[in-house]
Biotite code that builds the C-alpha atoms (Angstrom):
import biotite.structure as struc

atoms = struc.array([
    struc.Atom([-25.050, -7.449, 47.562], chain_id="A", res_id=1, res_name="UNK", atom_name="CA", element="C"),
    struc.Atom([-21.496, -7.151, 47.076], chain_id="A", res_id=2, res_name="UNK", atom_name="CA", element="C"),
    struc.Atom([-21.177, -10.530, 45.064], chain_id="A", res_id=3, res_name="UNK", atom_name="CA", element="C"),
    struc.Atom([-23.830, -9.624, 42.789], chain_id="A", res_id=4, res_name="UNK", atom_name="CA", element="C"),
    struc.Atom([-22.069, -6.560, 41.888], chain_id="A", res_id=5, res_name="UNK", atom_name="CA", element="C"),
    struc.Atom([-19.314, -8.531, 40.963], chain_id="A", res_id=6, res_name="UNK", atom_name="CA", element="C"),
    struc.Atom([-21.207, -10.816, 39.440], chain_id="A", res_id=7, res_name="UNK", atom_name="CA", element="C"),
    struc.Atom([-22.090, -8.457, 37.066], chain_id="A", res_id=8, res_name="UNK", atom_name="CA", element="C"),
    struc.Atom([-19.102, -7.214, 36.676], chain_id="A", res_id=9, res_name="UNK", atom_name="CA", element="C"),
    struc.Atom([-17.225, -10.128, 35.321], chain_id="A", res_id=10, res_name="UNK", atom_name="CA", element="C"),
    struc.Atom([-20.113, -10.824, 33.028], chain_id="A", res_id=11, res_name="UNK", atom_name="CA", element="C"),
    struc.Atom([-20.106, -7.271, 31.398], chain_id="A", res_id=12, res_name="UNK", atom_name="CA", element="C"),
    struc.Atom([-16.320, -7.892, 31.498], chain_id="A", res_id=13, res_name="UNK", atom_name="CA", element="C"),
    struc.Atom([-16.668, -10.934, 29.398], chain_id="A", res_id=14, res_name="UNK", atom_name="CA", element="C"),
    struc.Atom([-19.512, -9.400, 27.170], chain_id="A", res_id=15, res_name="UNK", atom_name="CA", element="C"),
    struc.Atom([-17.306, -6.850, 26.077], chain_id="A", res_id=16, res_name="UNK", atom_name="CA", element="C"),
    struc.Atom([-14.345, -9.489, 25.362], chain_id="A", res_id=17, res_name="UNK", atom_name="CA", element="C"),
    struc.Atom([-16.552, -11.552, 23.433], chain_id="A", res_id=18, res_name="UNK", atom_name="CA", element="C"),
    struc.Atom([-16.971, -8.067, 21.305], chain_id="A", res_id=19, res_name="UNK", atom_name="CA", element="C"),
    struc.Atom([-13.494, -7.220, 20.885], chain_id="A", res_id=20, res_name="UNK", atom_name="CA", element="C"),
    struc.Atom([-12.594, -10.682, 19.643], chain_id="A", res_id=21, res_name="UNK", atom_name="CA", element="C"),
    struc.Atom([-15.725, -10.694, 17.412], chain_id="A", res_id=22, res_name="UNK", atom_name="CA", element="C"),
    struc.Atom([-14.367, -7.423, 15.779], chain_id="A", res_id=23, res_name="UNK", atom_name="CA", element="C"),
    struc.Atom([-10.940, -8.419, 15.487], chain_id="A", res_id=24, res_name="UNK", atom_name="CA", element="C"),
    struc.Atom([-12.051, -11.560, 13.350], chain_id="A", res_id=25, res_name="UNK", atom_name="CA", element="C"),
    struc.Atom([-14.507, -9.669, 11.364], chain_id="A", res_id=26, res_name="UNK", atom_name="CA", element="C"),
    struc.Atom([-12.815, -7.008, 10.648], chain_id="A", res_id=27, res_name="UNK", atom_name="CA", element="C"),
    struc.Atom([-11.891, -6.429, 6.513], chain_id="A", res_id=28, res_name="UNK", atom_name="CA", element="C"),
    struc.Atom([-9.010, -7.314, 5.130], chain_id="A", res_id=29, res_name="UNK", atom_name="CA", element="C"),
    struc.Atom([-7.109, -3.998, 3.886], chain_id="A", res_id=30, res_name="UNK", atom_name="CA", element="C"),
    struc.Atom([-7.235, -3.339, 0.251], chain_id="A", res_id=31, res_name="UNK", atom_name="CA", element="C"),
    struc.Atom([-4.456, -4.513, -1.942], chain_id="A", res_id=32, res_name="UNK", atom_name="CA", element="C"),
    struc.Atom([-3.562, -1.117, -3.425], chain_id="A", res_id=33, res_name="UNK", atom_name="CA", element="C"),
    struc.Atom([-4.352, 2.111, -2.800], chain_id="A", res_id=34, res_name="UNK", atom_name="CA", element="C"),
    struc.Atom([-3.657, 5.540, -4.540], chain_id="A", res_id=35, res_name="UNK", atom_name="CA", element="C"),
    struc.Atom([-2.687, 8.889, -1.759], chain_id="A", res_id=36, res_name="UNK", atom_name="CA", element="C"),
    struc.Atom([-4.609, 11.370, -3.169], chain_id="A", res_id=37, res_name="UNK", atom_name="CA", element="C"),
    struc.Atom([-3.757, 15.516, -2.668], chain_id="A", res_id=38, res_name="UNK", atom_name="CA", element="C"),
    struc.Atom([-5.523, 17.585, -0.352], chain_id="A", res_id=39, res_name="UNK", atom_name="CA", element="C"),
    struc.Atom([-5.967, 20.206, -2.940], chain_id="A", res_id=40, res_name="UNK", atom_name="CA", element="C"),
    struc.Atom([-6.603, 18.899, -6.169], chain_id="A", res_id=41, res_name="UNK", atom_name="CA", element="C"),
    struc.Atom([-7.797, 15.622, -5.035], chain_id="A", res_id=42, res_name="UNK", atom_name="CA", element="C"),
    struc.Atom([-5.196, 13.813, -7.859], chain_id="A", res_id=43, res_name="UNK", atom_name="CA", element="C"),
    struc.Atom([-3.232, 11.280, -7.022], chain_id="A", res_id=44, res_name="UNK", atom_name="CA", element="C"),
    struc.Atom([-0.054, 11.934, -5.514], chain_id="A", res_id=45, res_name="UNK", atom_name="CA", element="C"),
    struc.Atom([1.437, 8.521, -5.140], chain_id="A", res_id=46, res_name="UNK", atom_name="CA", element="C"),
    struc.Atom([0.743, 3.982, -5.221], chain_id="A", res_id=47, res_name="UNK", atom_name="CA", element="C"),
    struc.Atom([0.841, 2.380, -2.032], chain_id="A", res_id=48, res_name="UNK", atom_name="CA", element="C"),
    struc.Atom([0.843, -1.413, -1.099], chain_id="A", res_id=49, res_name="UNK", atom_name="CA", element="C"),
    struc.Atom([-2.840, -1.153, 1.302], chain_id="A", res_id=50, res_name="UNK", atom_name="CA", element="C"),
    struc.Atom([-1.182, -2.091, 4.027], chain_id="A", res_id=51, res_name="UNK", atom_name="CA", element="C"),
    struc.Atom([1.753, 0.526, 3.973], chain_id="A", res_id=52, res_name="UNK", atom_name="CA", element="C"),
    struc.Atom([1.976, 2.813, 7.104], chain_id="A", res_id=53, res_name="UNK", atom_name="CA", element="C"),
    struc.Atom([3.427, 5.908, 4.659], chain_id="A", res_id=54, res_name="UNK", atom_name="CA", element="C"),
    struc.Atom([-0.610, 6.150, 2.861], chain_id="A", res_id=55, res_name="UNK", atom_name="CA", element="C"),
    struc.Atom([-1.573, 9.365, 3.919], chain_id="A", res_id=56, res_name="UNK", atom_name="CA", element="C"),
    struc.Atom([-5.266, 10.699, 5.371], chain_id="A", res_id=57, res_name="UNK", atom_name="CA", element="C"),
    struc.Atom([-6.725, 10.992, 2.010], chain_id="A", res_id=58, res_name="UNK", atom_name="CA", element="C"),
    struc.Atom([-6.257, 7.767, 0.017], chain_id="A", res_id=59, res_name="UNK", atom_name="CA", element="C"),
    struc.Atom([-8.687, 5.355, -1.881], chain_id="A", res_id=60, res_name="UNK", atom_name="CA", element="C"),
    struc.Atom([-8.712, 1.691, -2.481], chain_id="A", res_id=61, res_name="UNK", atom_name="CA", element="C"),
    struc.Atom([-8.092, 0.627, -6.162], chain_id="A", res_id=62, res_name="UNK", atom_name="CA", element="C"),
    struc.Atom([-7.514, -2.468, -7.849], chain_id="A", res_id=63, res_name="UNK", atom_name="CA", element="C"),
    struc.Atom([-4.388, -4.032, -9.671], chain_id="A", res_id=64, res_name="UNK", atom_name="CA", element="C"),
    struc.Atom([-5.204, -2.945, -12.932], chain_id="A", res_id=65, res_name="UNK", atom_name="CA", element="C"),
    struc.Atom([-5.451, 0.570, -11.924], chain_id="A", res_id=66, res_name="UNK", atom_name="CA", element="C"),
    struc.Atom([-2.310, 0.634, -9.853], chain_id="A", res_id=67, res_name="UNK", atom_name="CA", element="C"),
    struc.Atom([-0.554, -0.591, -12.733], chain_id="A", res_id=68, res_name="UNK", atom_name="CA", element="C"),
    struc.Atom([-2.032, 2.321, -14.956], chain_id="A", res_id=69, res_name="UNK", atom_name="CA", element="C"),
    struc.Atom([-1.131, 5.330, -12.839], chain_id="A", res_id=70, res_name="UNK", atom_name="CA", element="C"),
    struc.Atom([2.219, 3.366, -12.419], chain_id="A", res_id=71, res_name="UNK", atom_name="CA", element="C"),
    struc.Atom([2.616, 3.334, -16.008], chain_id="A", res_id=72, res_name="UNK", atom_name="CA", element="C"),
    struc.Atom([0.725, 5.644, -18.168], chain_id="A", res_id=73, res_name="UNK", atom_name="CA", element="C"),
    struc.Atom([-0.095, 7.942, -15.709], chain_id="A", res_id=74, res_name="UNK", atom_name="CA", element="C"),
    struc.Atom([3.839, 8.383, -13.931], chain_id="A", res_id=75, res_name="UNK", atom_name="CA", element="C"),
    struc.Atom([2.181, 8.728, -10.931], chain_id="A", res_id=76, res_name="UNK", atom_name="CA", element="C"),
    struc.Atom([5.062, 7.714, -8.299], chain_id="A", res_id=77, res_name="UNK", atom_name="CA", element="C"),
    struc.Atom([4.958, 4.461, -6.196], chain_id="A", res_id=78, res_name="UNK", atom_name="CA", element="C"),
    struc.Atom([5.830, 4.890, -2.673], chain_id="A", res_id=79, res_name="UNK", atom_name="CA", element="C"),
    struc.Atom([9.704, 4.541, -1.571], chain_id="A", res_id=80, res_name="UNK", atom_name="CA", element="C"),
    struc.Atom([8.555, 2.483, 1.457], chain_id="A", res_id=81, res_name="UNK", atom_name="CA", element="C"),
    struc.Atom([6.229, -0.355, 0.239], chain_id="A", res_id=82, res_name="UNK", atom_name="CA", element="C"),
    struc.Atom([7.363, -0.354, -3.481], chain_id="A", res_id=83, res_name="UNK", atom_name="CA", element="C"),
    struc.Atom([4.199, -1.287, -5.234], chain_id="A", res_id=84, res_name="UNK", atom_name="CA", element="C"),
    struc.Atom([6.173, -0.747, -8.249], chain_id="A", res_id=85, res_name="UNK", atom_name="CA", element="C"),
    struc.Atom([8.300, -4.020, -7.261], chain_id="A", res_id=86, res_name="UNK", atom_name="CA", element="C"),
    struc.Atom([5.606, -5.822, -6.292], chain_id="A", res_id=87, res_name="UNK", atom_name="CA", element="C"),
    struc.Atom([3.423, -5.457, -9.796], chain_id="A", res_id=88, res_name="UNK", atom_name="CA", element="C"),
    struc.Atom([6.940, -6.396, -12.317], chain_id="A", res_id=89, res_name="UNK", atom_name="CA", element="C"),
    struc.Atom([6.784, -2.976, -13.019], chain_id="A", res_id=90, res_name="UNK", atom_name="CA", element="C"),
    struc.Atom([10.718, -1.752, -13.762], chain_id="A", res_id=91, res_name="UNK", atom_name="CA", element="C"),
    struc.Atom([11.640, 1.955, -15.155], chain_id="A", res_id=92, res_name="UNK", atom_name="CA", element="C"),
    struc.Atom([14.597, 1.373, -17.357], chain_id="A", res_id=93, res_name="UNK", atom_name="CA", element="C"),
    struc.Atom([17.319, 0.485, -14.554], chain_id="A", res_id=94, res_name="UNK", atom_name="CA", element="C"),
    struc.Atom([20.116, 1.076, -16.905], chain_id="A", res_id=95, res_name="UNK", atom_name="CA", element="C"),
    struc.Atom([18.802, 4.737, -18.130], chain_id="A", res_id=96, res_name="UNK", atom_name="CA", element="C"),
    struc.Atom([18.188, 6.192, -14.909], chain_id="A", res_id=97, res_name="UNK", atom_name="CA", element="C"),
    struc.Atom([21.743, 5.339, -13.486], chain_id="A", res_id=98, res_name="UNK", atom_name="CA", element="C"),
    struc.Atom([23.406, 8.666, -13.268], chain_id="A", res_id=99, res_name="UNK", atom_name="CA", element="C"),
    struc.Atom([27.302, 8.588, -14.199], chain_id="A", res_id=100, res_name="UNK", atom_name="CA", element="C"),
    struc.Atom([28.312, 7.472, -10.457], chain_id="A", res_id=101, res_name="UNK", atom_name="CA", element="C"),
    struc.Atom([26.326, 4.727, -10.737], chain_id="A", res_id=102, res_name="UNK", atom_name="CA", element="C"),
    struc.Atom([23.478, 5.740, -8.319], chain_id="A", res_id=103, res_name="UNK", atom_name="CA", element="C"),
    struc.Atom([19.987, 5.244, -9.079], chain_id="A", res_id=104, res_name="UNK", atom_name="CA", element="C"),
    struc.Atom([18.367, 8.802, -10.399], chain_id="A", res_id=105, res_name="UNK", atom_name="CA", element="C"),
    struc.Atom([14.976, 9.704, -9.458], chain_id="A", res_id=106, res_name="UNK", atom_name="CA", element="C"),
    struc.Atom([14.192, 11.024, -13.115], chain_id="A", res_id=107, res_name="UNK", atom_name="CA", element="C"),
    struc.Atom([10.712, 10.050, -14.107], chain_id="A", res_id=108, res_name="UNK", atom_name="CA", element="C"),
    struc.Atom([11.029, 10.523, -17.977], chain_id="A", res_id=109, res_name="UNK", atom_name="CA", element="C"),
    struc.Atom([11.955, 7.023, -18.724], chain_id="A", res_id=110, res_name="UNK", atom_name="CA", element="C"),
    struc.Atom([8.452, 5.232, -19.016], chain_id="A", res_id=111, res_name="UNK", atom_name="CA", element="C"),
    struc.Atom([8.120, 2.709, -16.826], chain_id="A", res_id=112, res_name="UNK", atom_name="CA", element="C"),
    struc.Atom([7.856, -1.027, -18.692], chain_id="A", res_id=113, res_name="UNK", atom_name="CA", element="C"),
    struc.Atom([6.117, -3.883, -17.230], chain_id="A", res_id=114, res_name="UNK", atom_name="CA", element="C"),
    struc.Atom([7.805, -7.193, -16.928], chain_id="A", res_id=115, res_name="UNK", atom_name="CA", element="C"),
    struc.Atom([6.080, -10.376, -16.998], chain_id="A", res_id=116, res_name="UNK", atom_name="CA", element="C"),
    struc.Atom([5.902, -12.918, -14.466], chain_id="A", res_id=117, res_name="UNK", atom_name="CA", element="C"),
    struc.Atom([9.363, -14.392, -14.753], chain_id="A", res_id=118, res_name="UNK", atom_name="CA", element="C"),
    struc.Atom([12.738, -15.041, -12.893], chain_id="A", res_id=119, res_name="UNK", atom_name="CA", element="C"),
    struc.Atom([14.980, -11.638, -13.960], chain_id="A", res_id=120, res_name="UNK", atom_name="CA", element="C"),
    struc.Atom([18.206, -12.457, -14.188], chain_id="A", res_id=121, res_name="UNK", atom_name="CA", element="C"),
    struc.Atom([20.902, -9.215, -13.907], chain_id="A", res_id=122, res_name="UNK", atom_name="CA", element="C"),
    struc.Atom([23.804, -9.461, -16.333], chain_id="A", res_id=123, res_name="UNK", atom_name="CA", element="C"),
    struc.Atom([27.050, -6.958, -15.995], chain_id="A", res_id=124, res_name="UNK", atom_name="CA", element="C"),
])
């Protein structure tokens, strides 16, 4: 009696193991980007990386194209975490937004440009 309960036991143990590790490879990949969208309005509030811990509640995936728009057209602002911005060759005018100490300036007037996919070299 008392092996056959643990019998069972270590069988519904291993069942539920087999599970776990079936979910864990089957699980979907994350999107690439995703746009945090406000609670009130429901527009977008910032770009995230889809794997960036900062993405609030309320977020939706979107693709590359997209990210770059709201990026870009839309000044919608990319997280200060993940930097999606960085990661899509998307640059706001480094040079402009330097206020006169020489720290970067969080002034979103400059439109954004997007670089292509080349080495940047930084001249003085």
């Amino acid at each position: 009696m008392c092996l056959e309960r643990i019998d069972r036991r270590i069988a519904y143990v291993q069942k539920r193991q087999a599970e776990e590790e079936h979910g864990r490879r089957n699980r979907p990949r994350p999107p690439d980007w995703v746009v945090e969208l406000s609670r009130a309005t429901g527009e977008p509030l910032q770009v995230h990386d889809g794997e960036c811990g900062m993405k609030g509640k309320r977020h939706r995936a979107i693709s590359r194209d997209e990210a770059r728009r709201l990026l870009t057209t839309d000044a919608v602002p990319a997280c200060p975490f993940c930097h999606p911005d960085t990661q899509l060759r998307i640059i706001t005018g480094l040079a402009a937004r330097r206020d006169r100490s020489g720290r970067a300036s969080n002034d979103r007037s400059i439109p954004p440009a997007i670089v292509p996919n080349r080495r940047l070299v930084m001249t003085a």
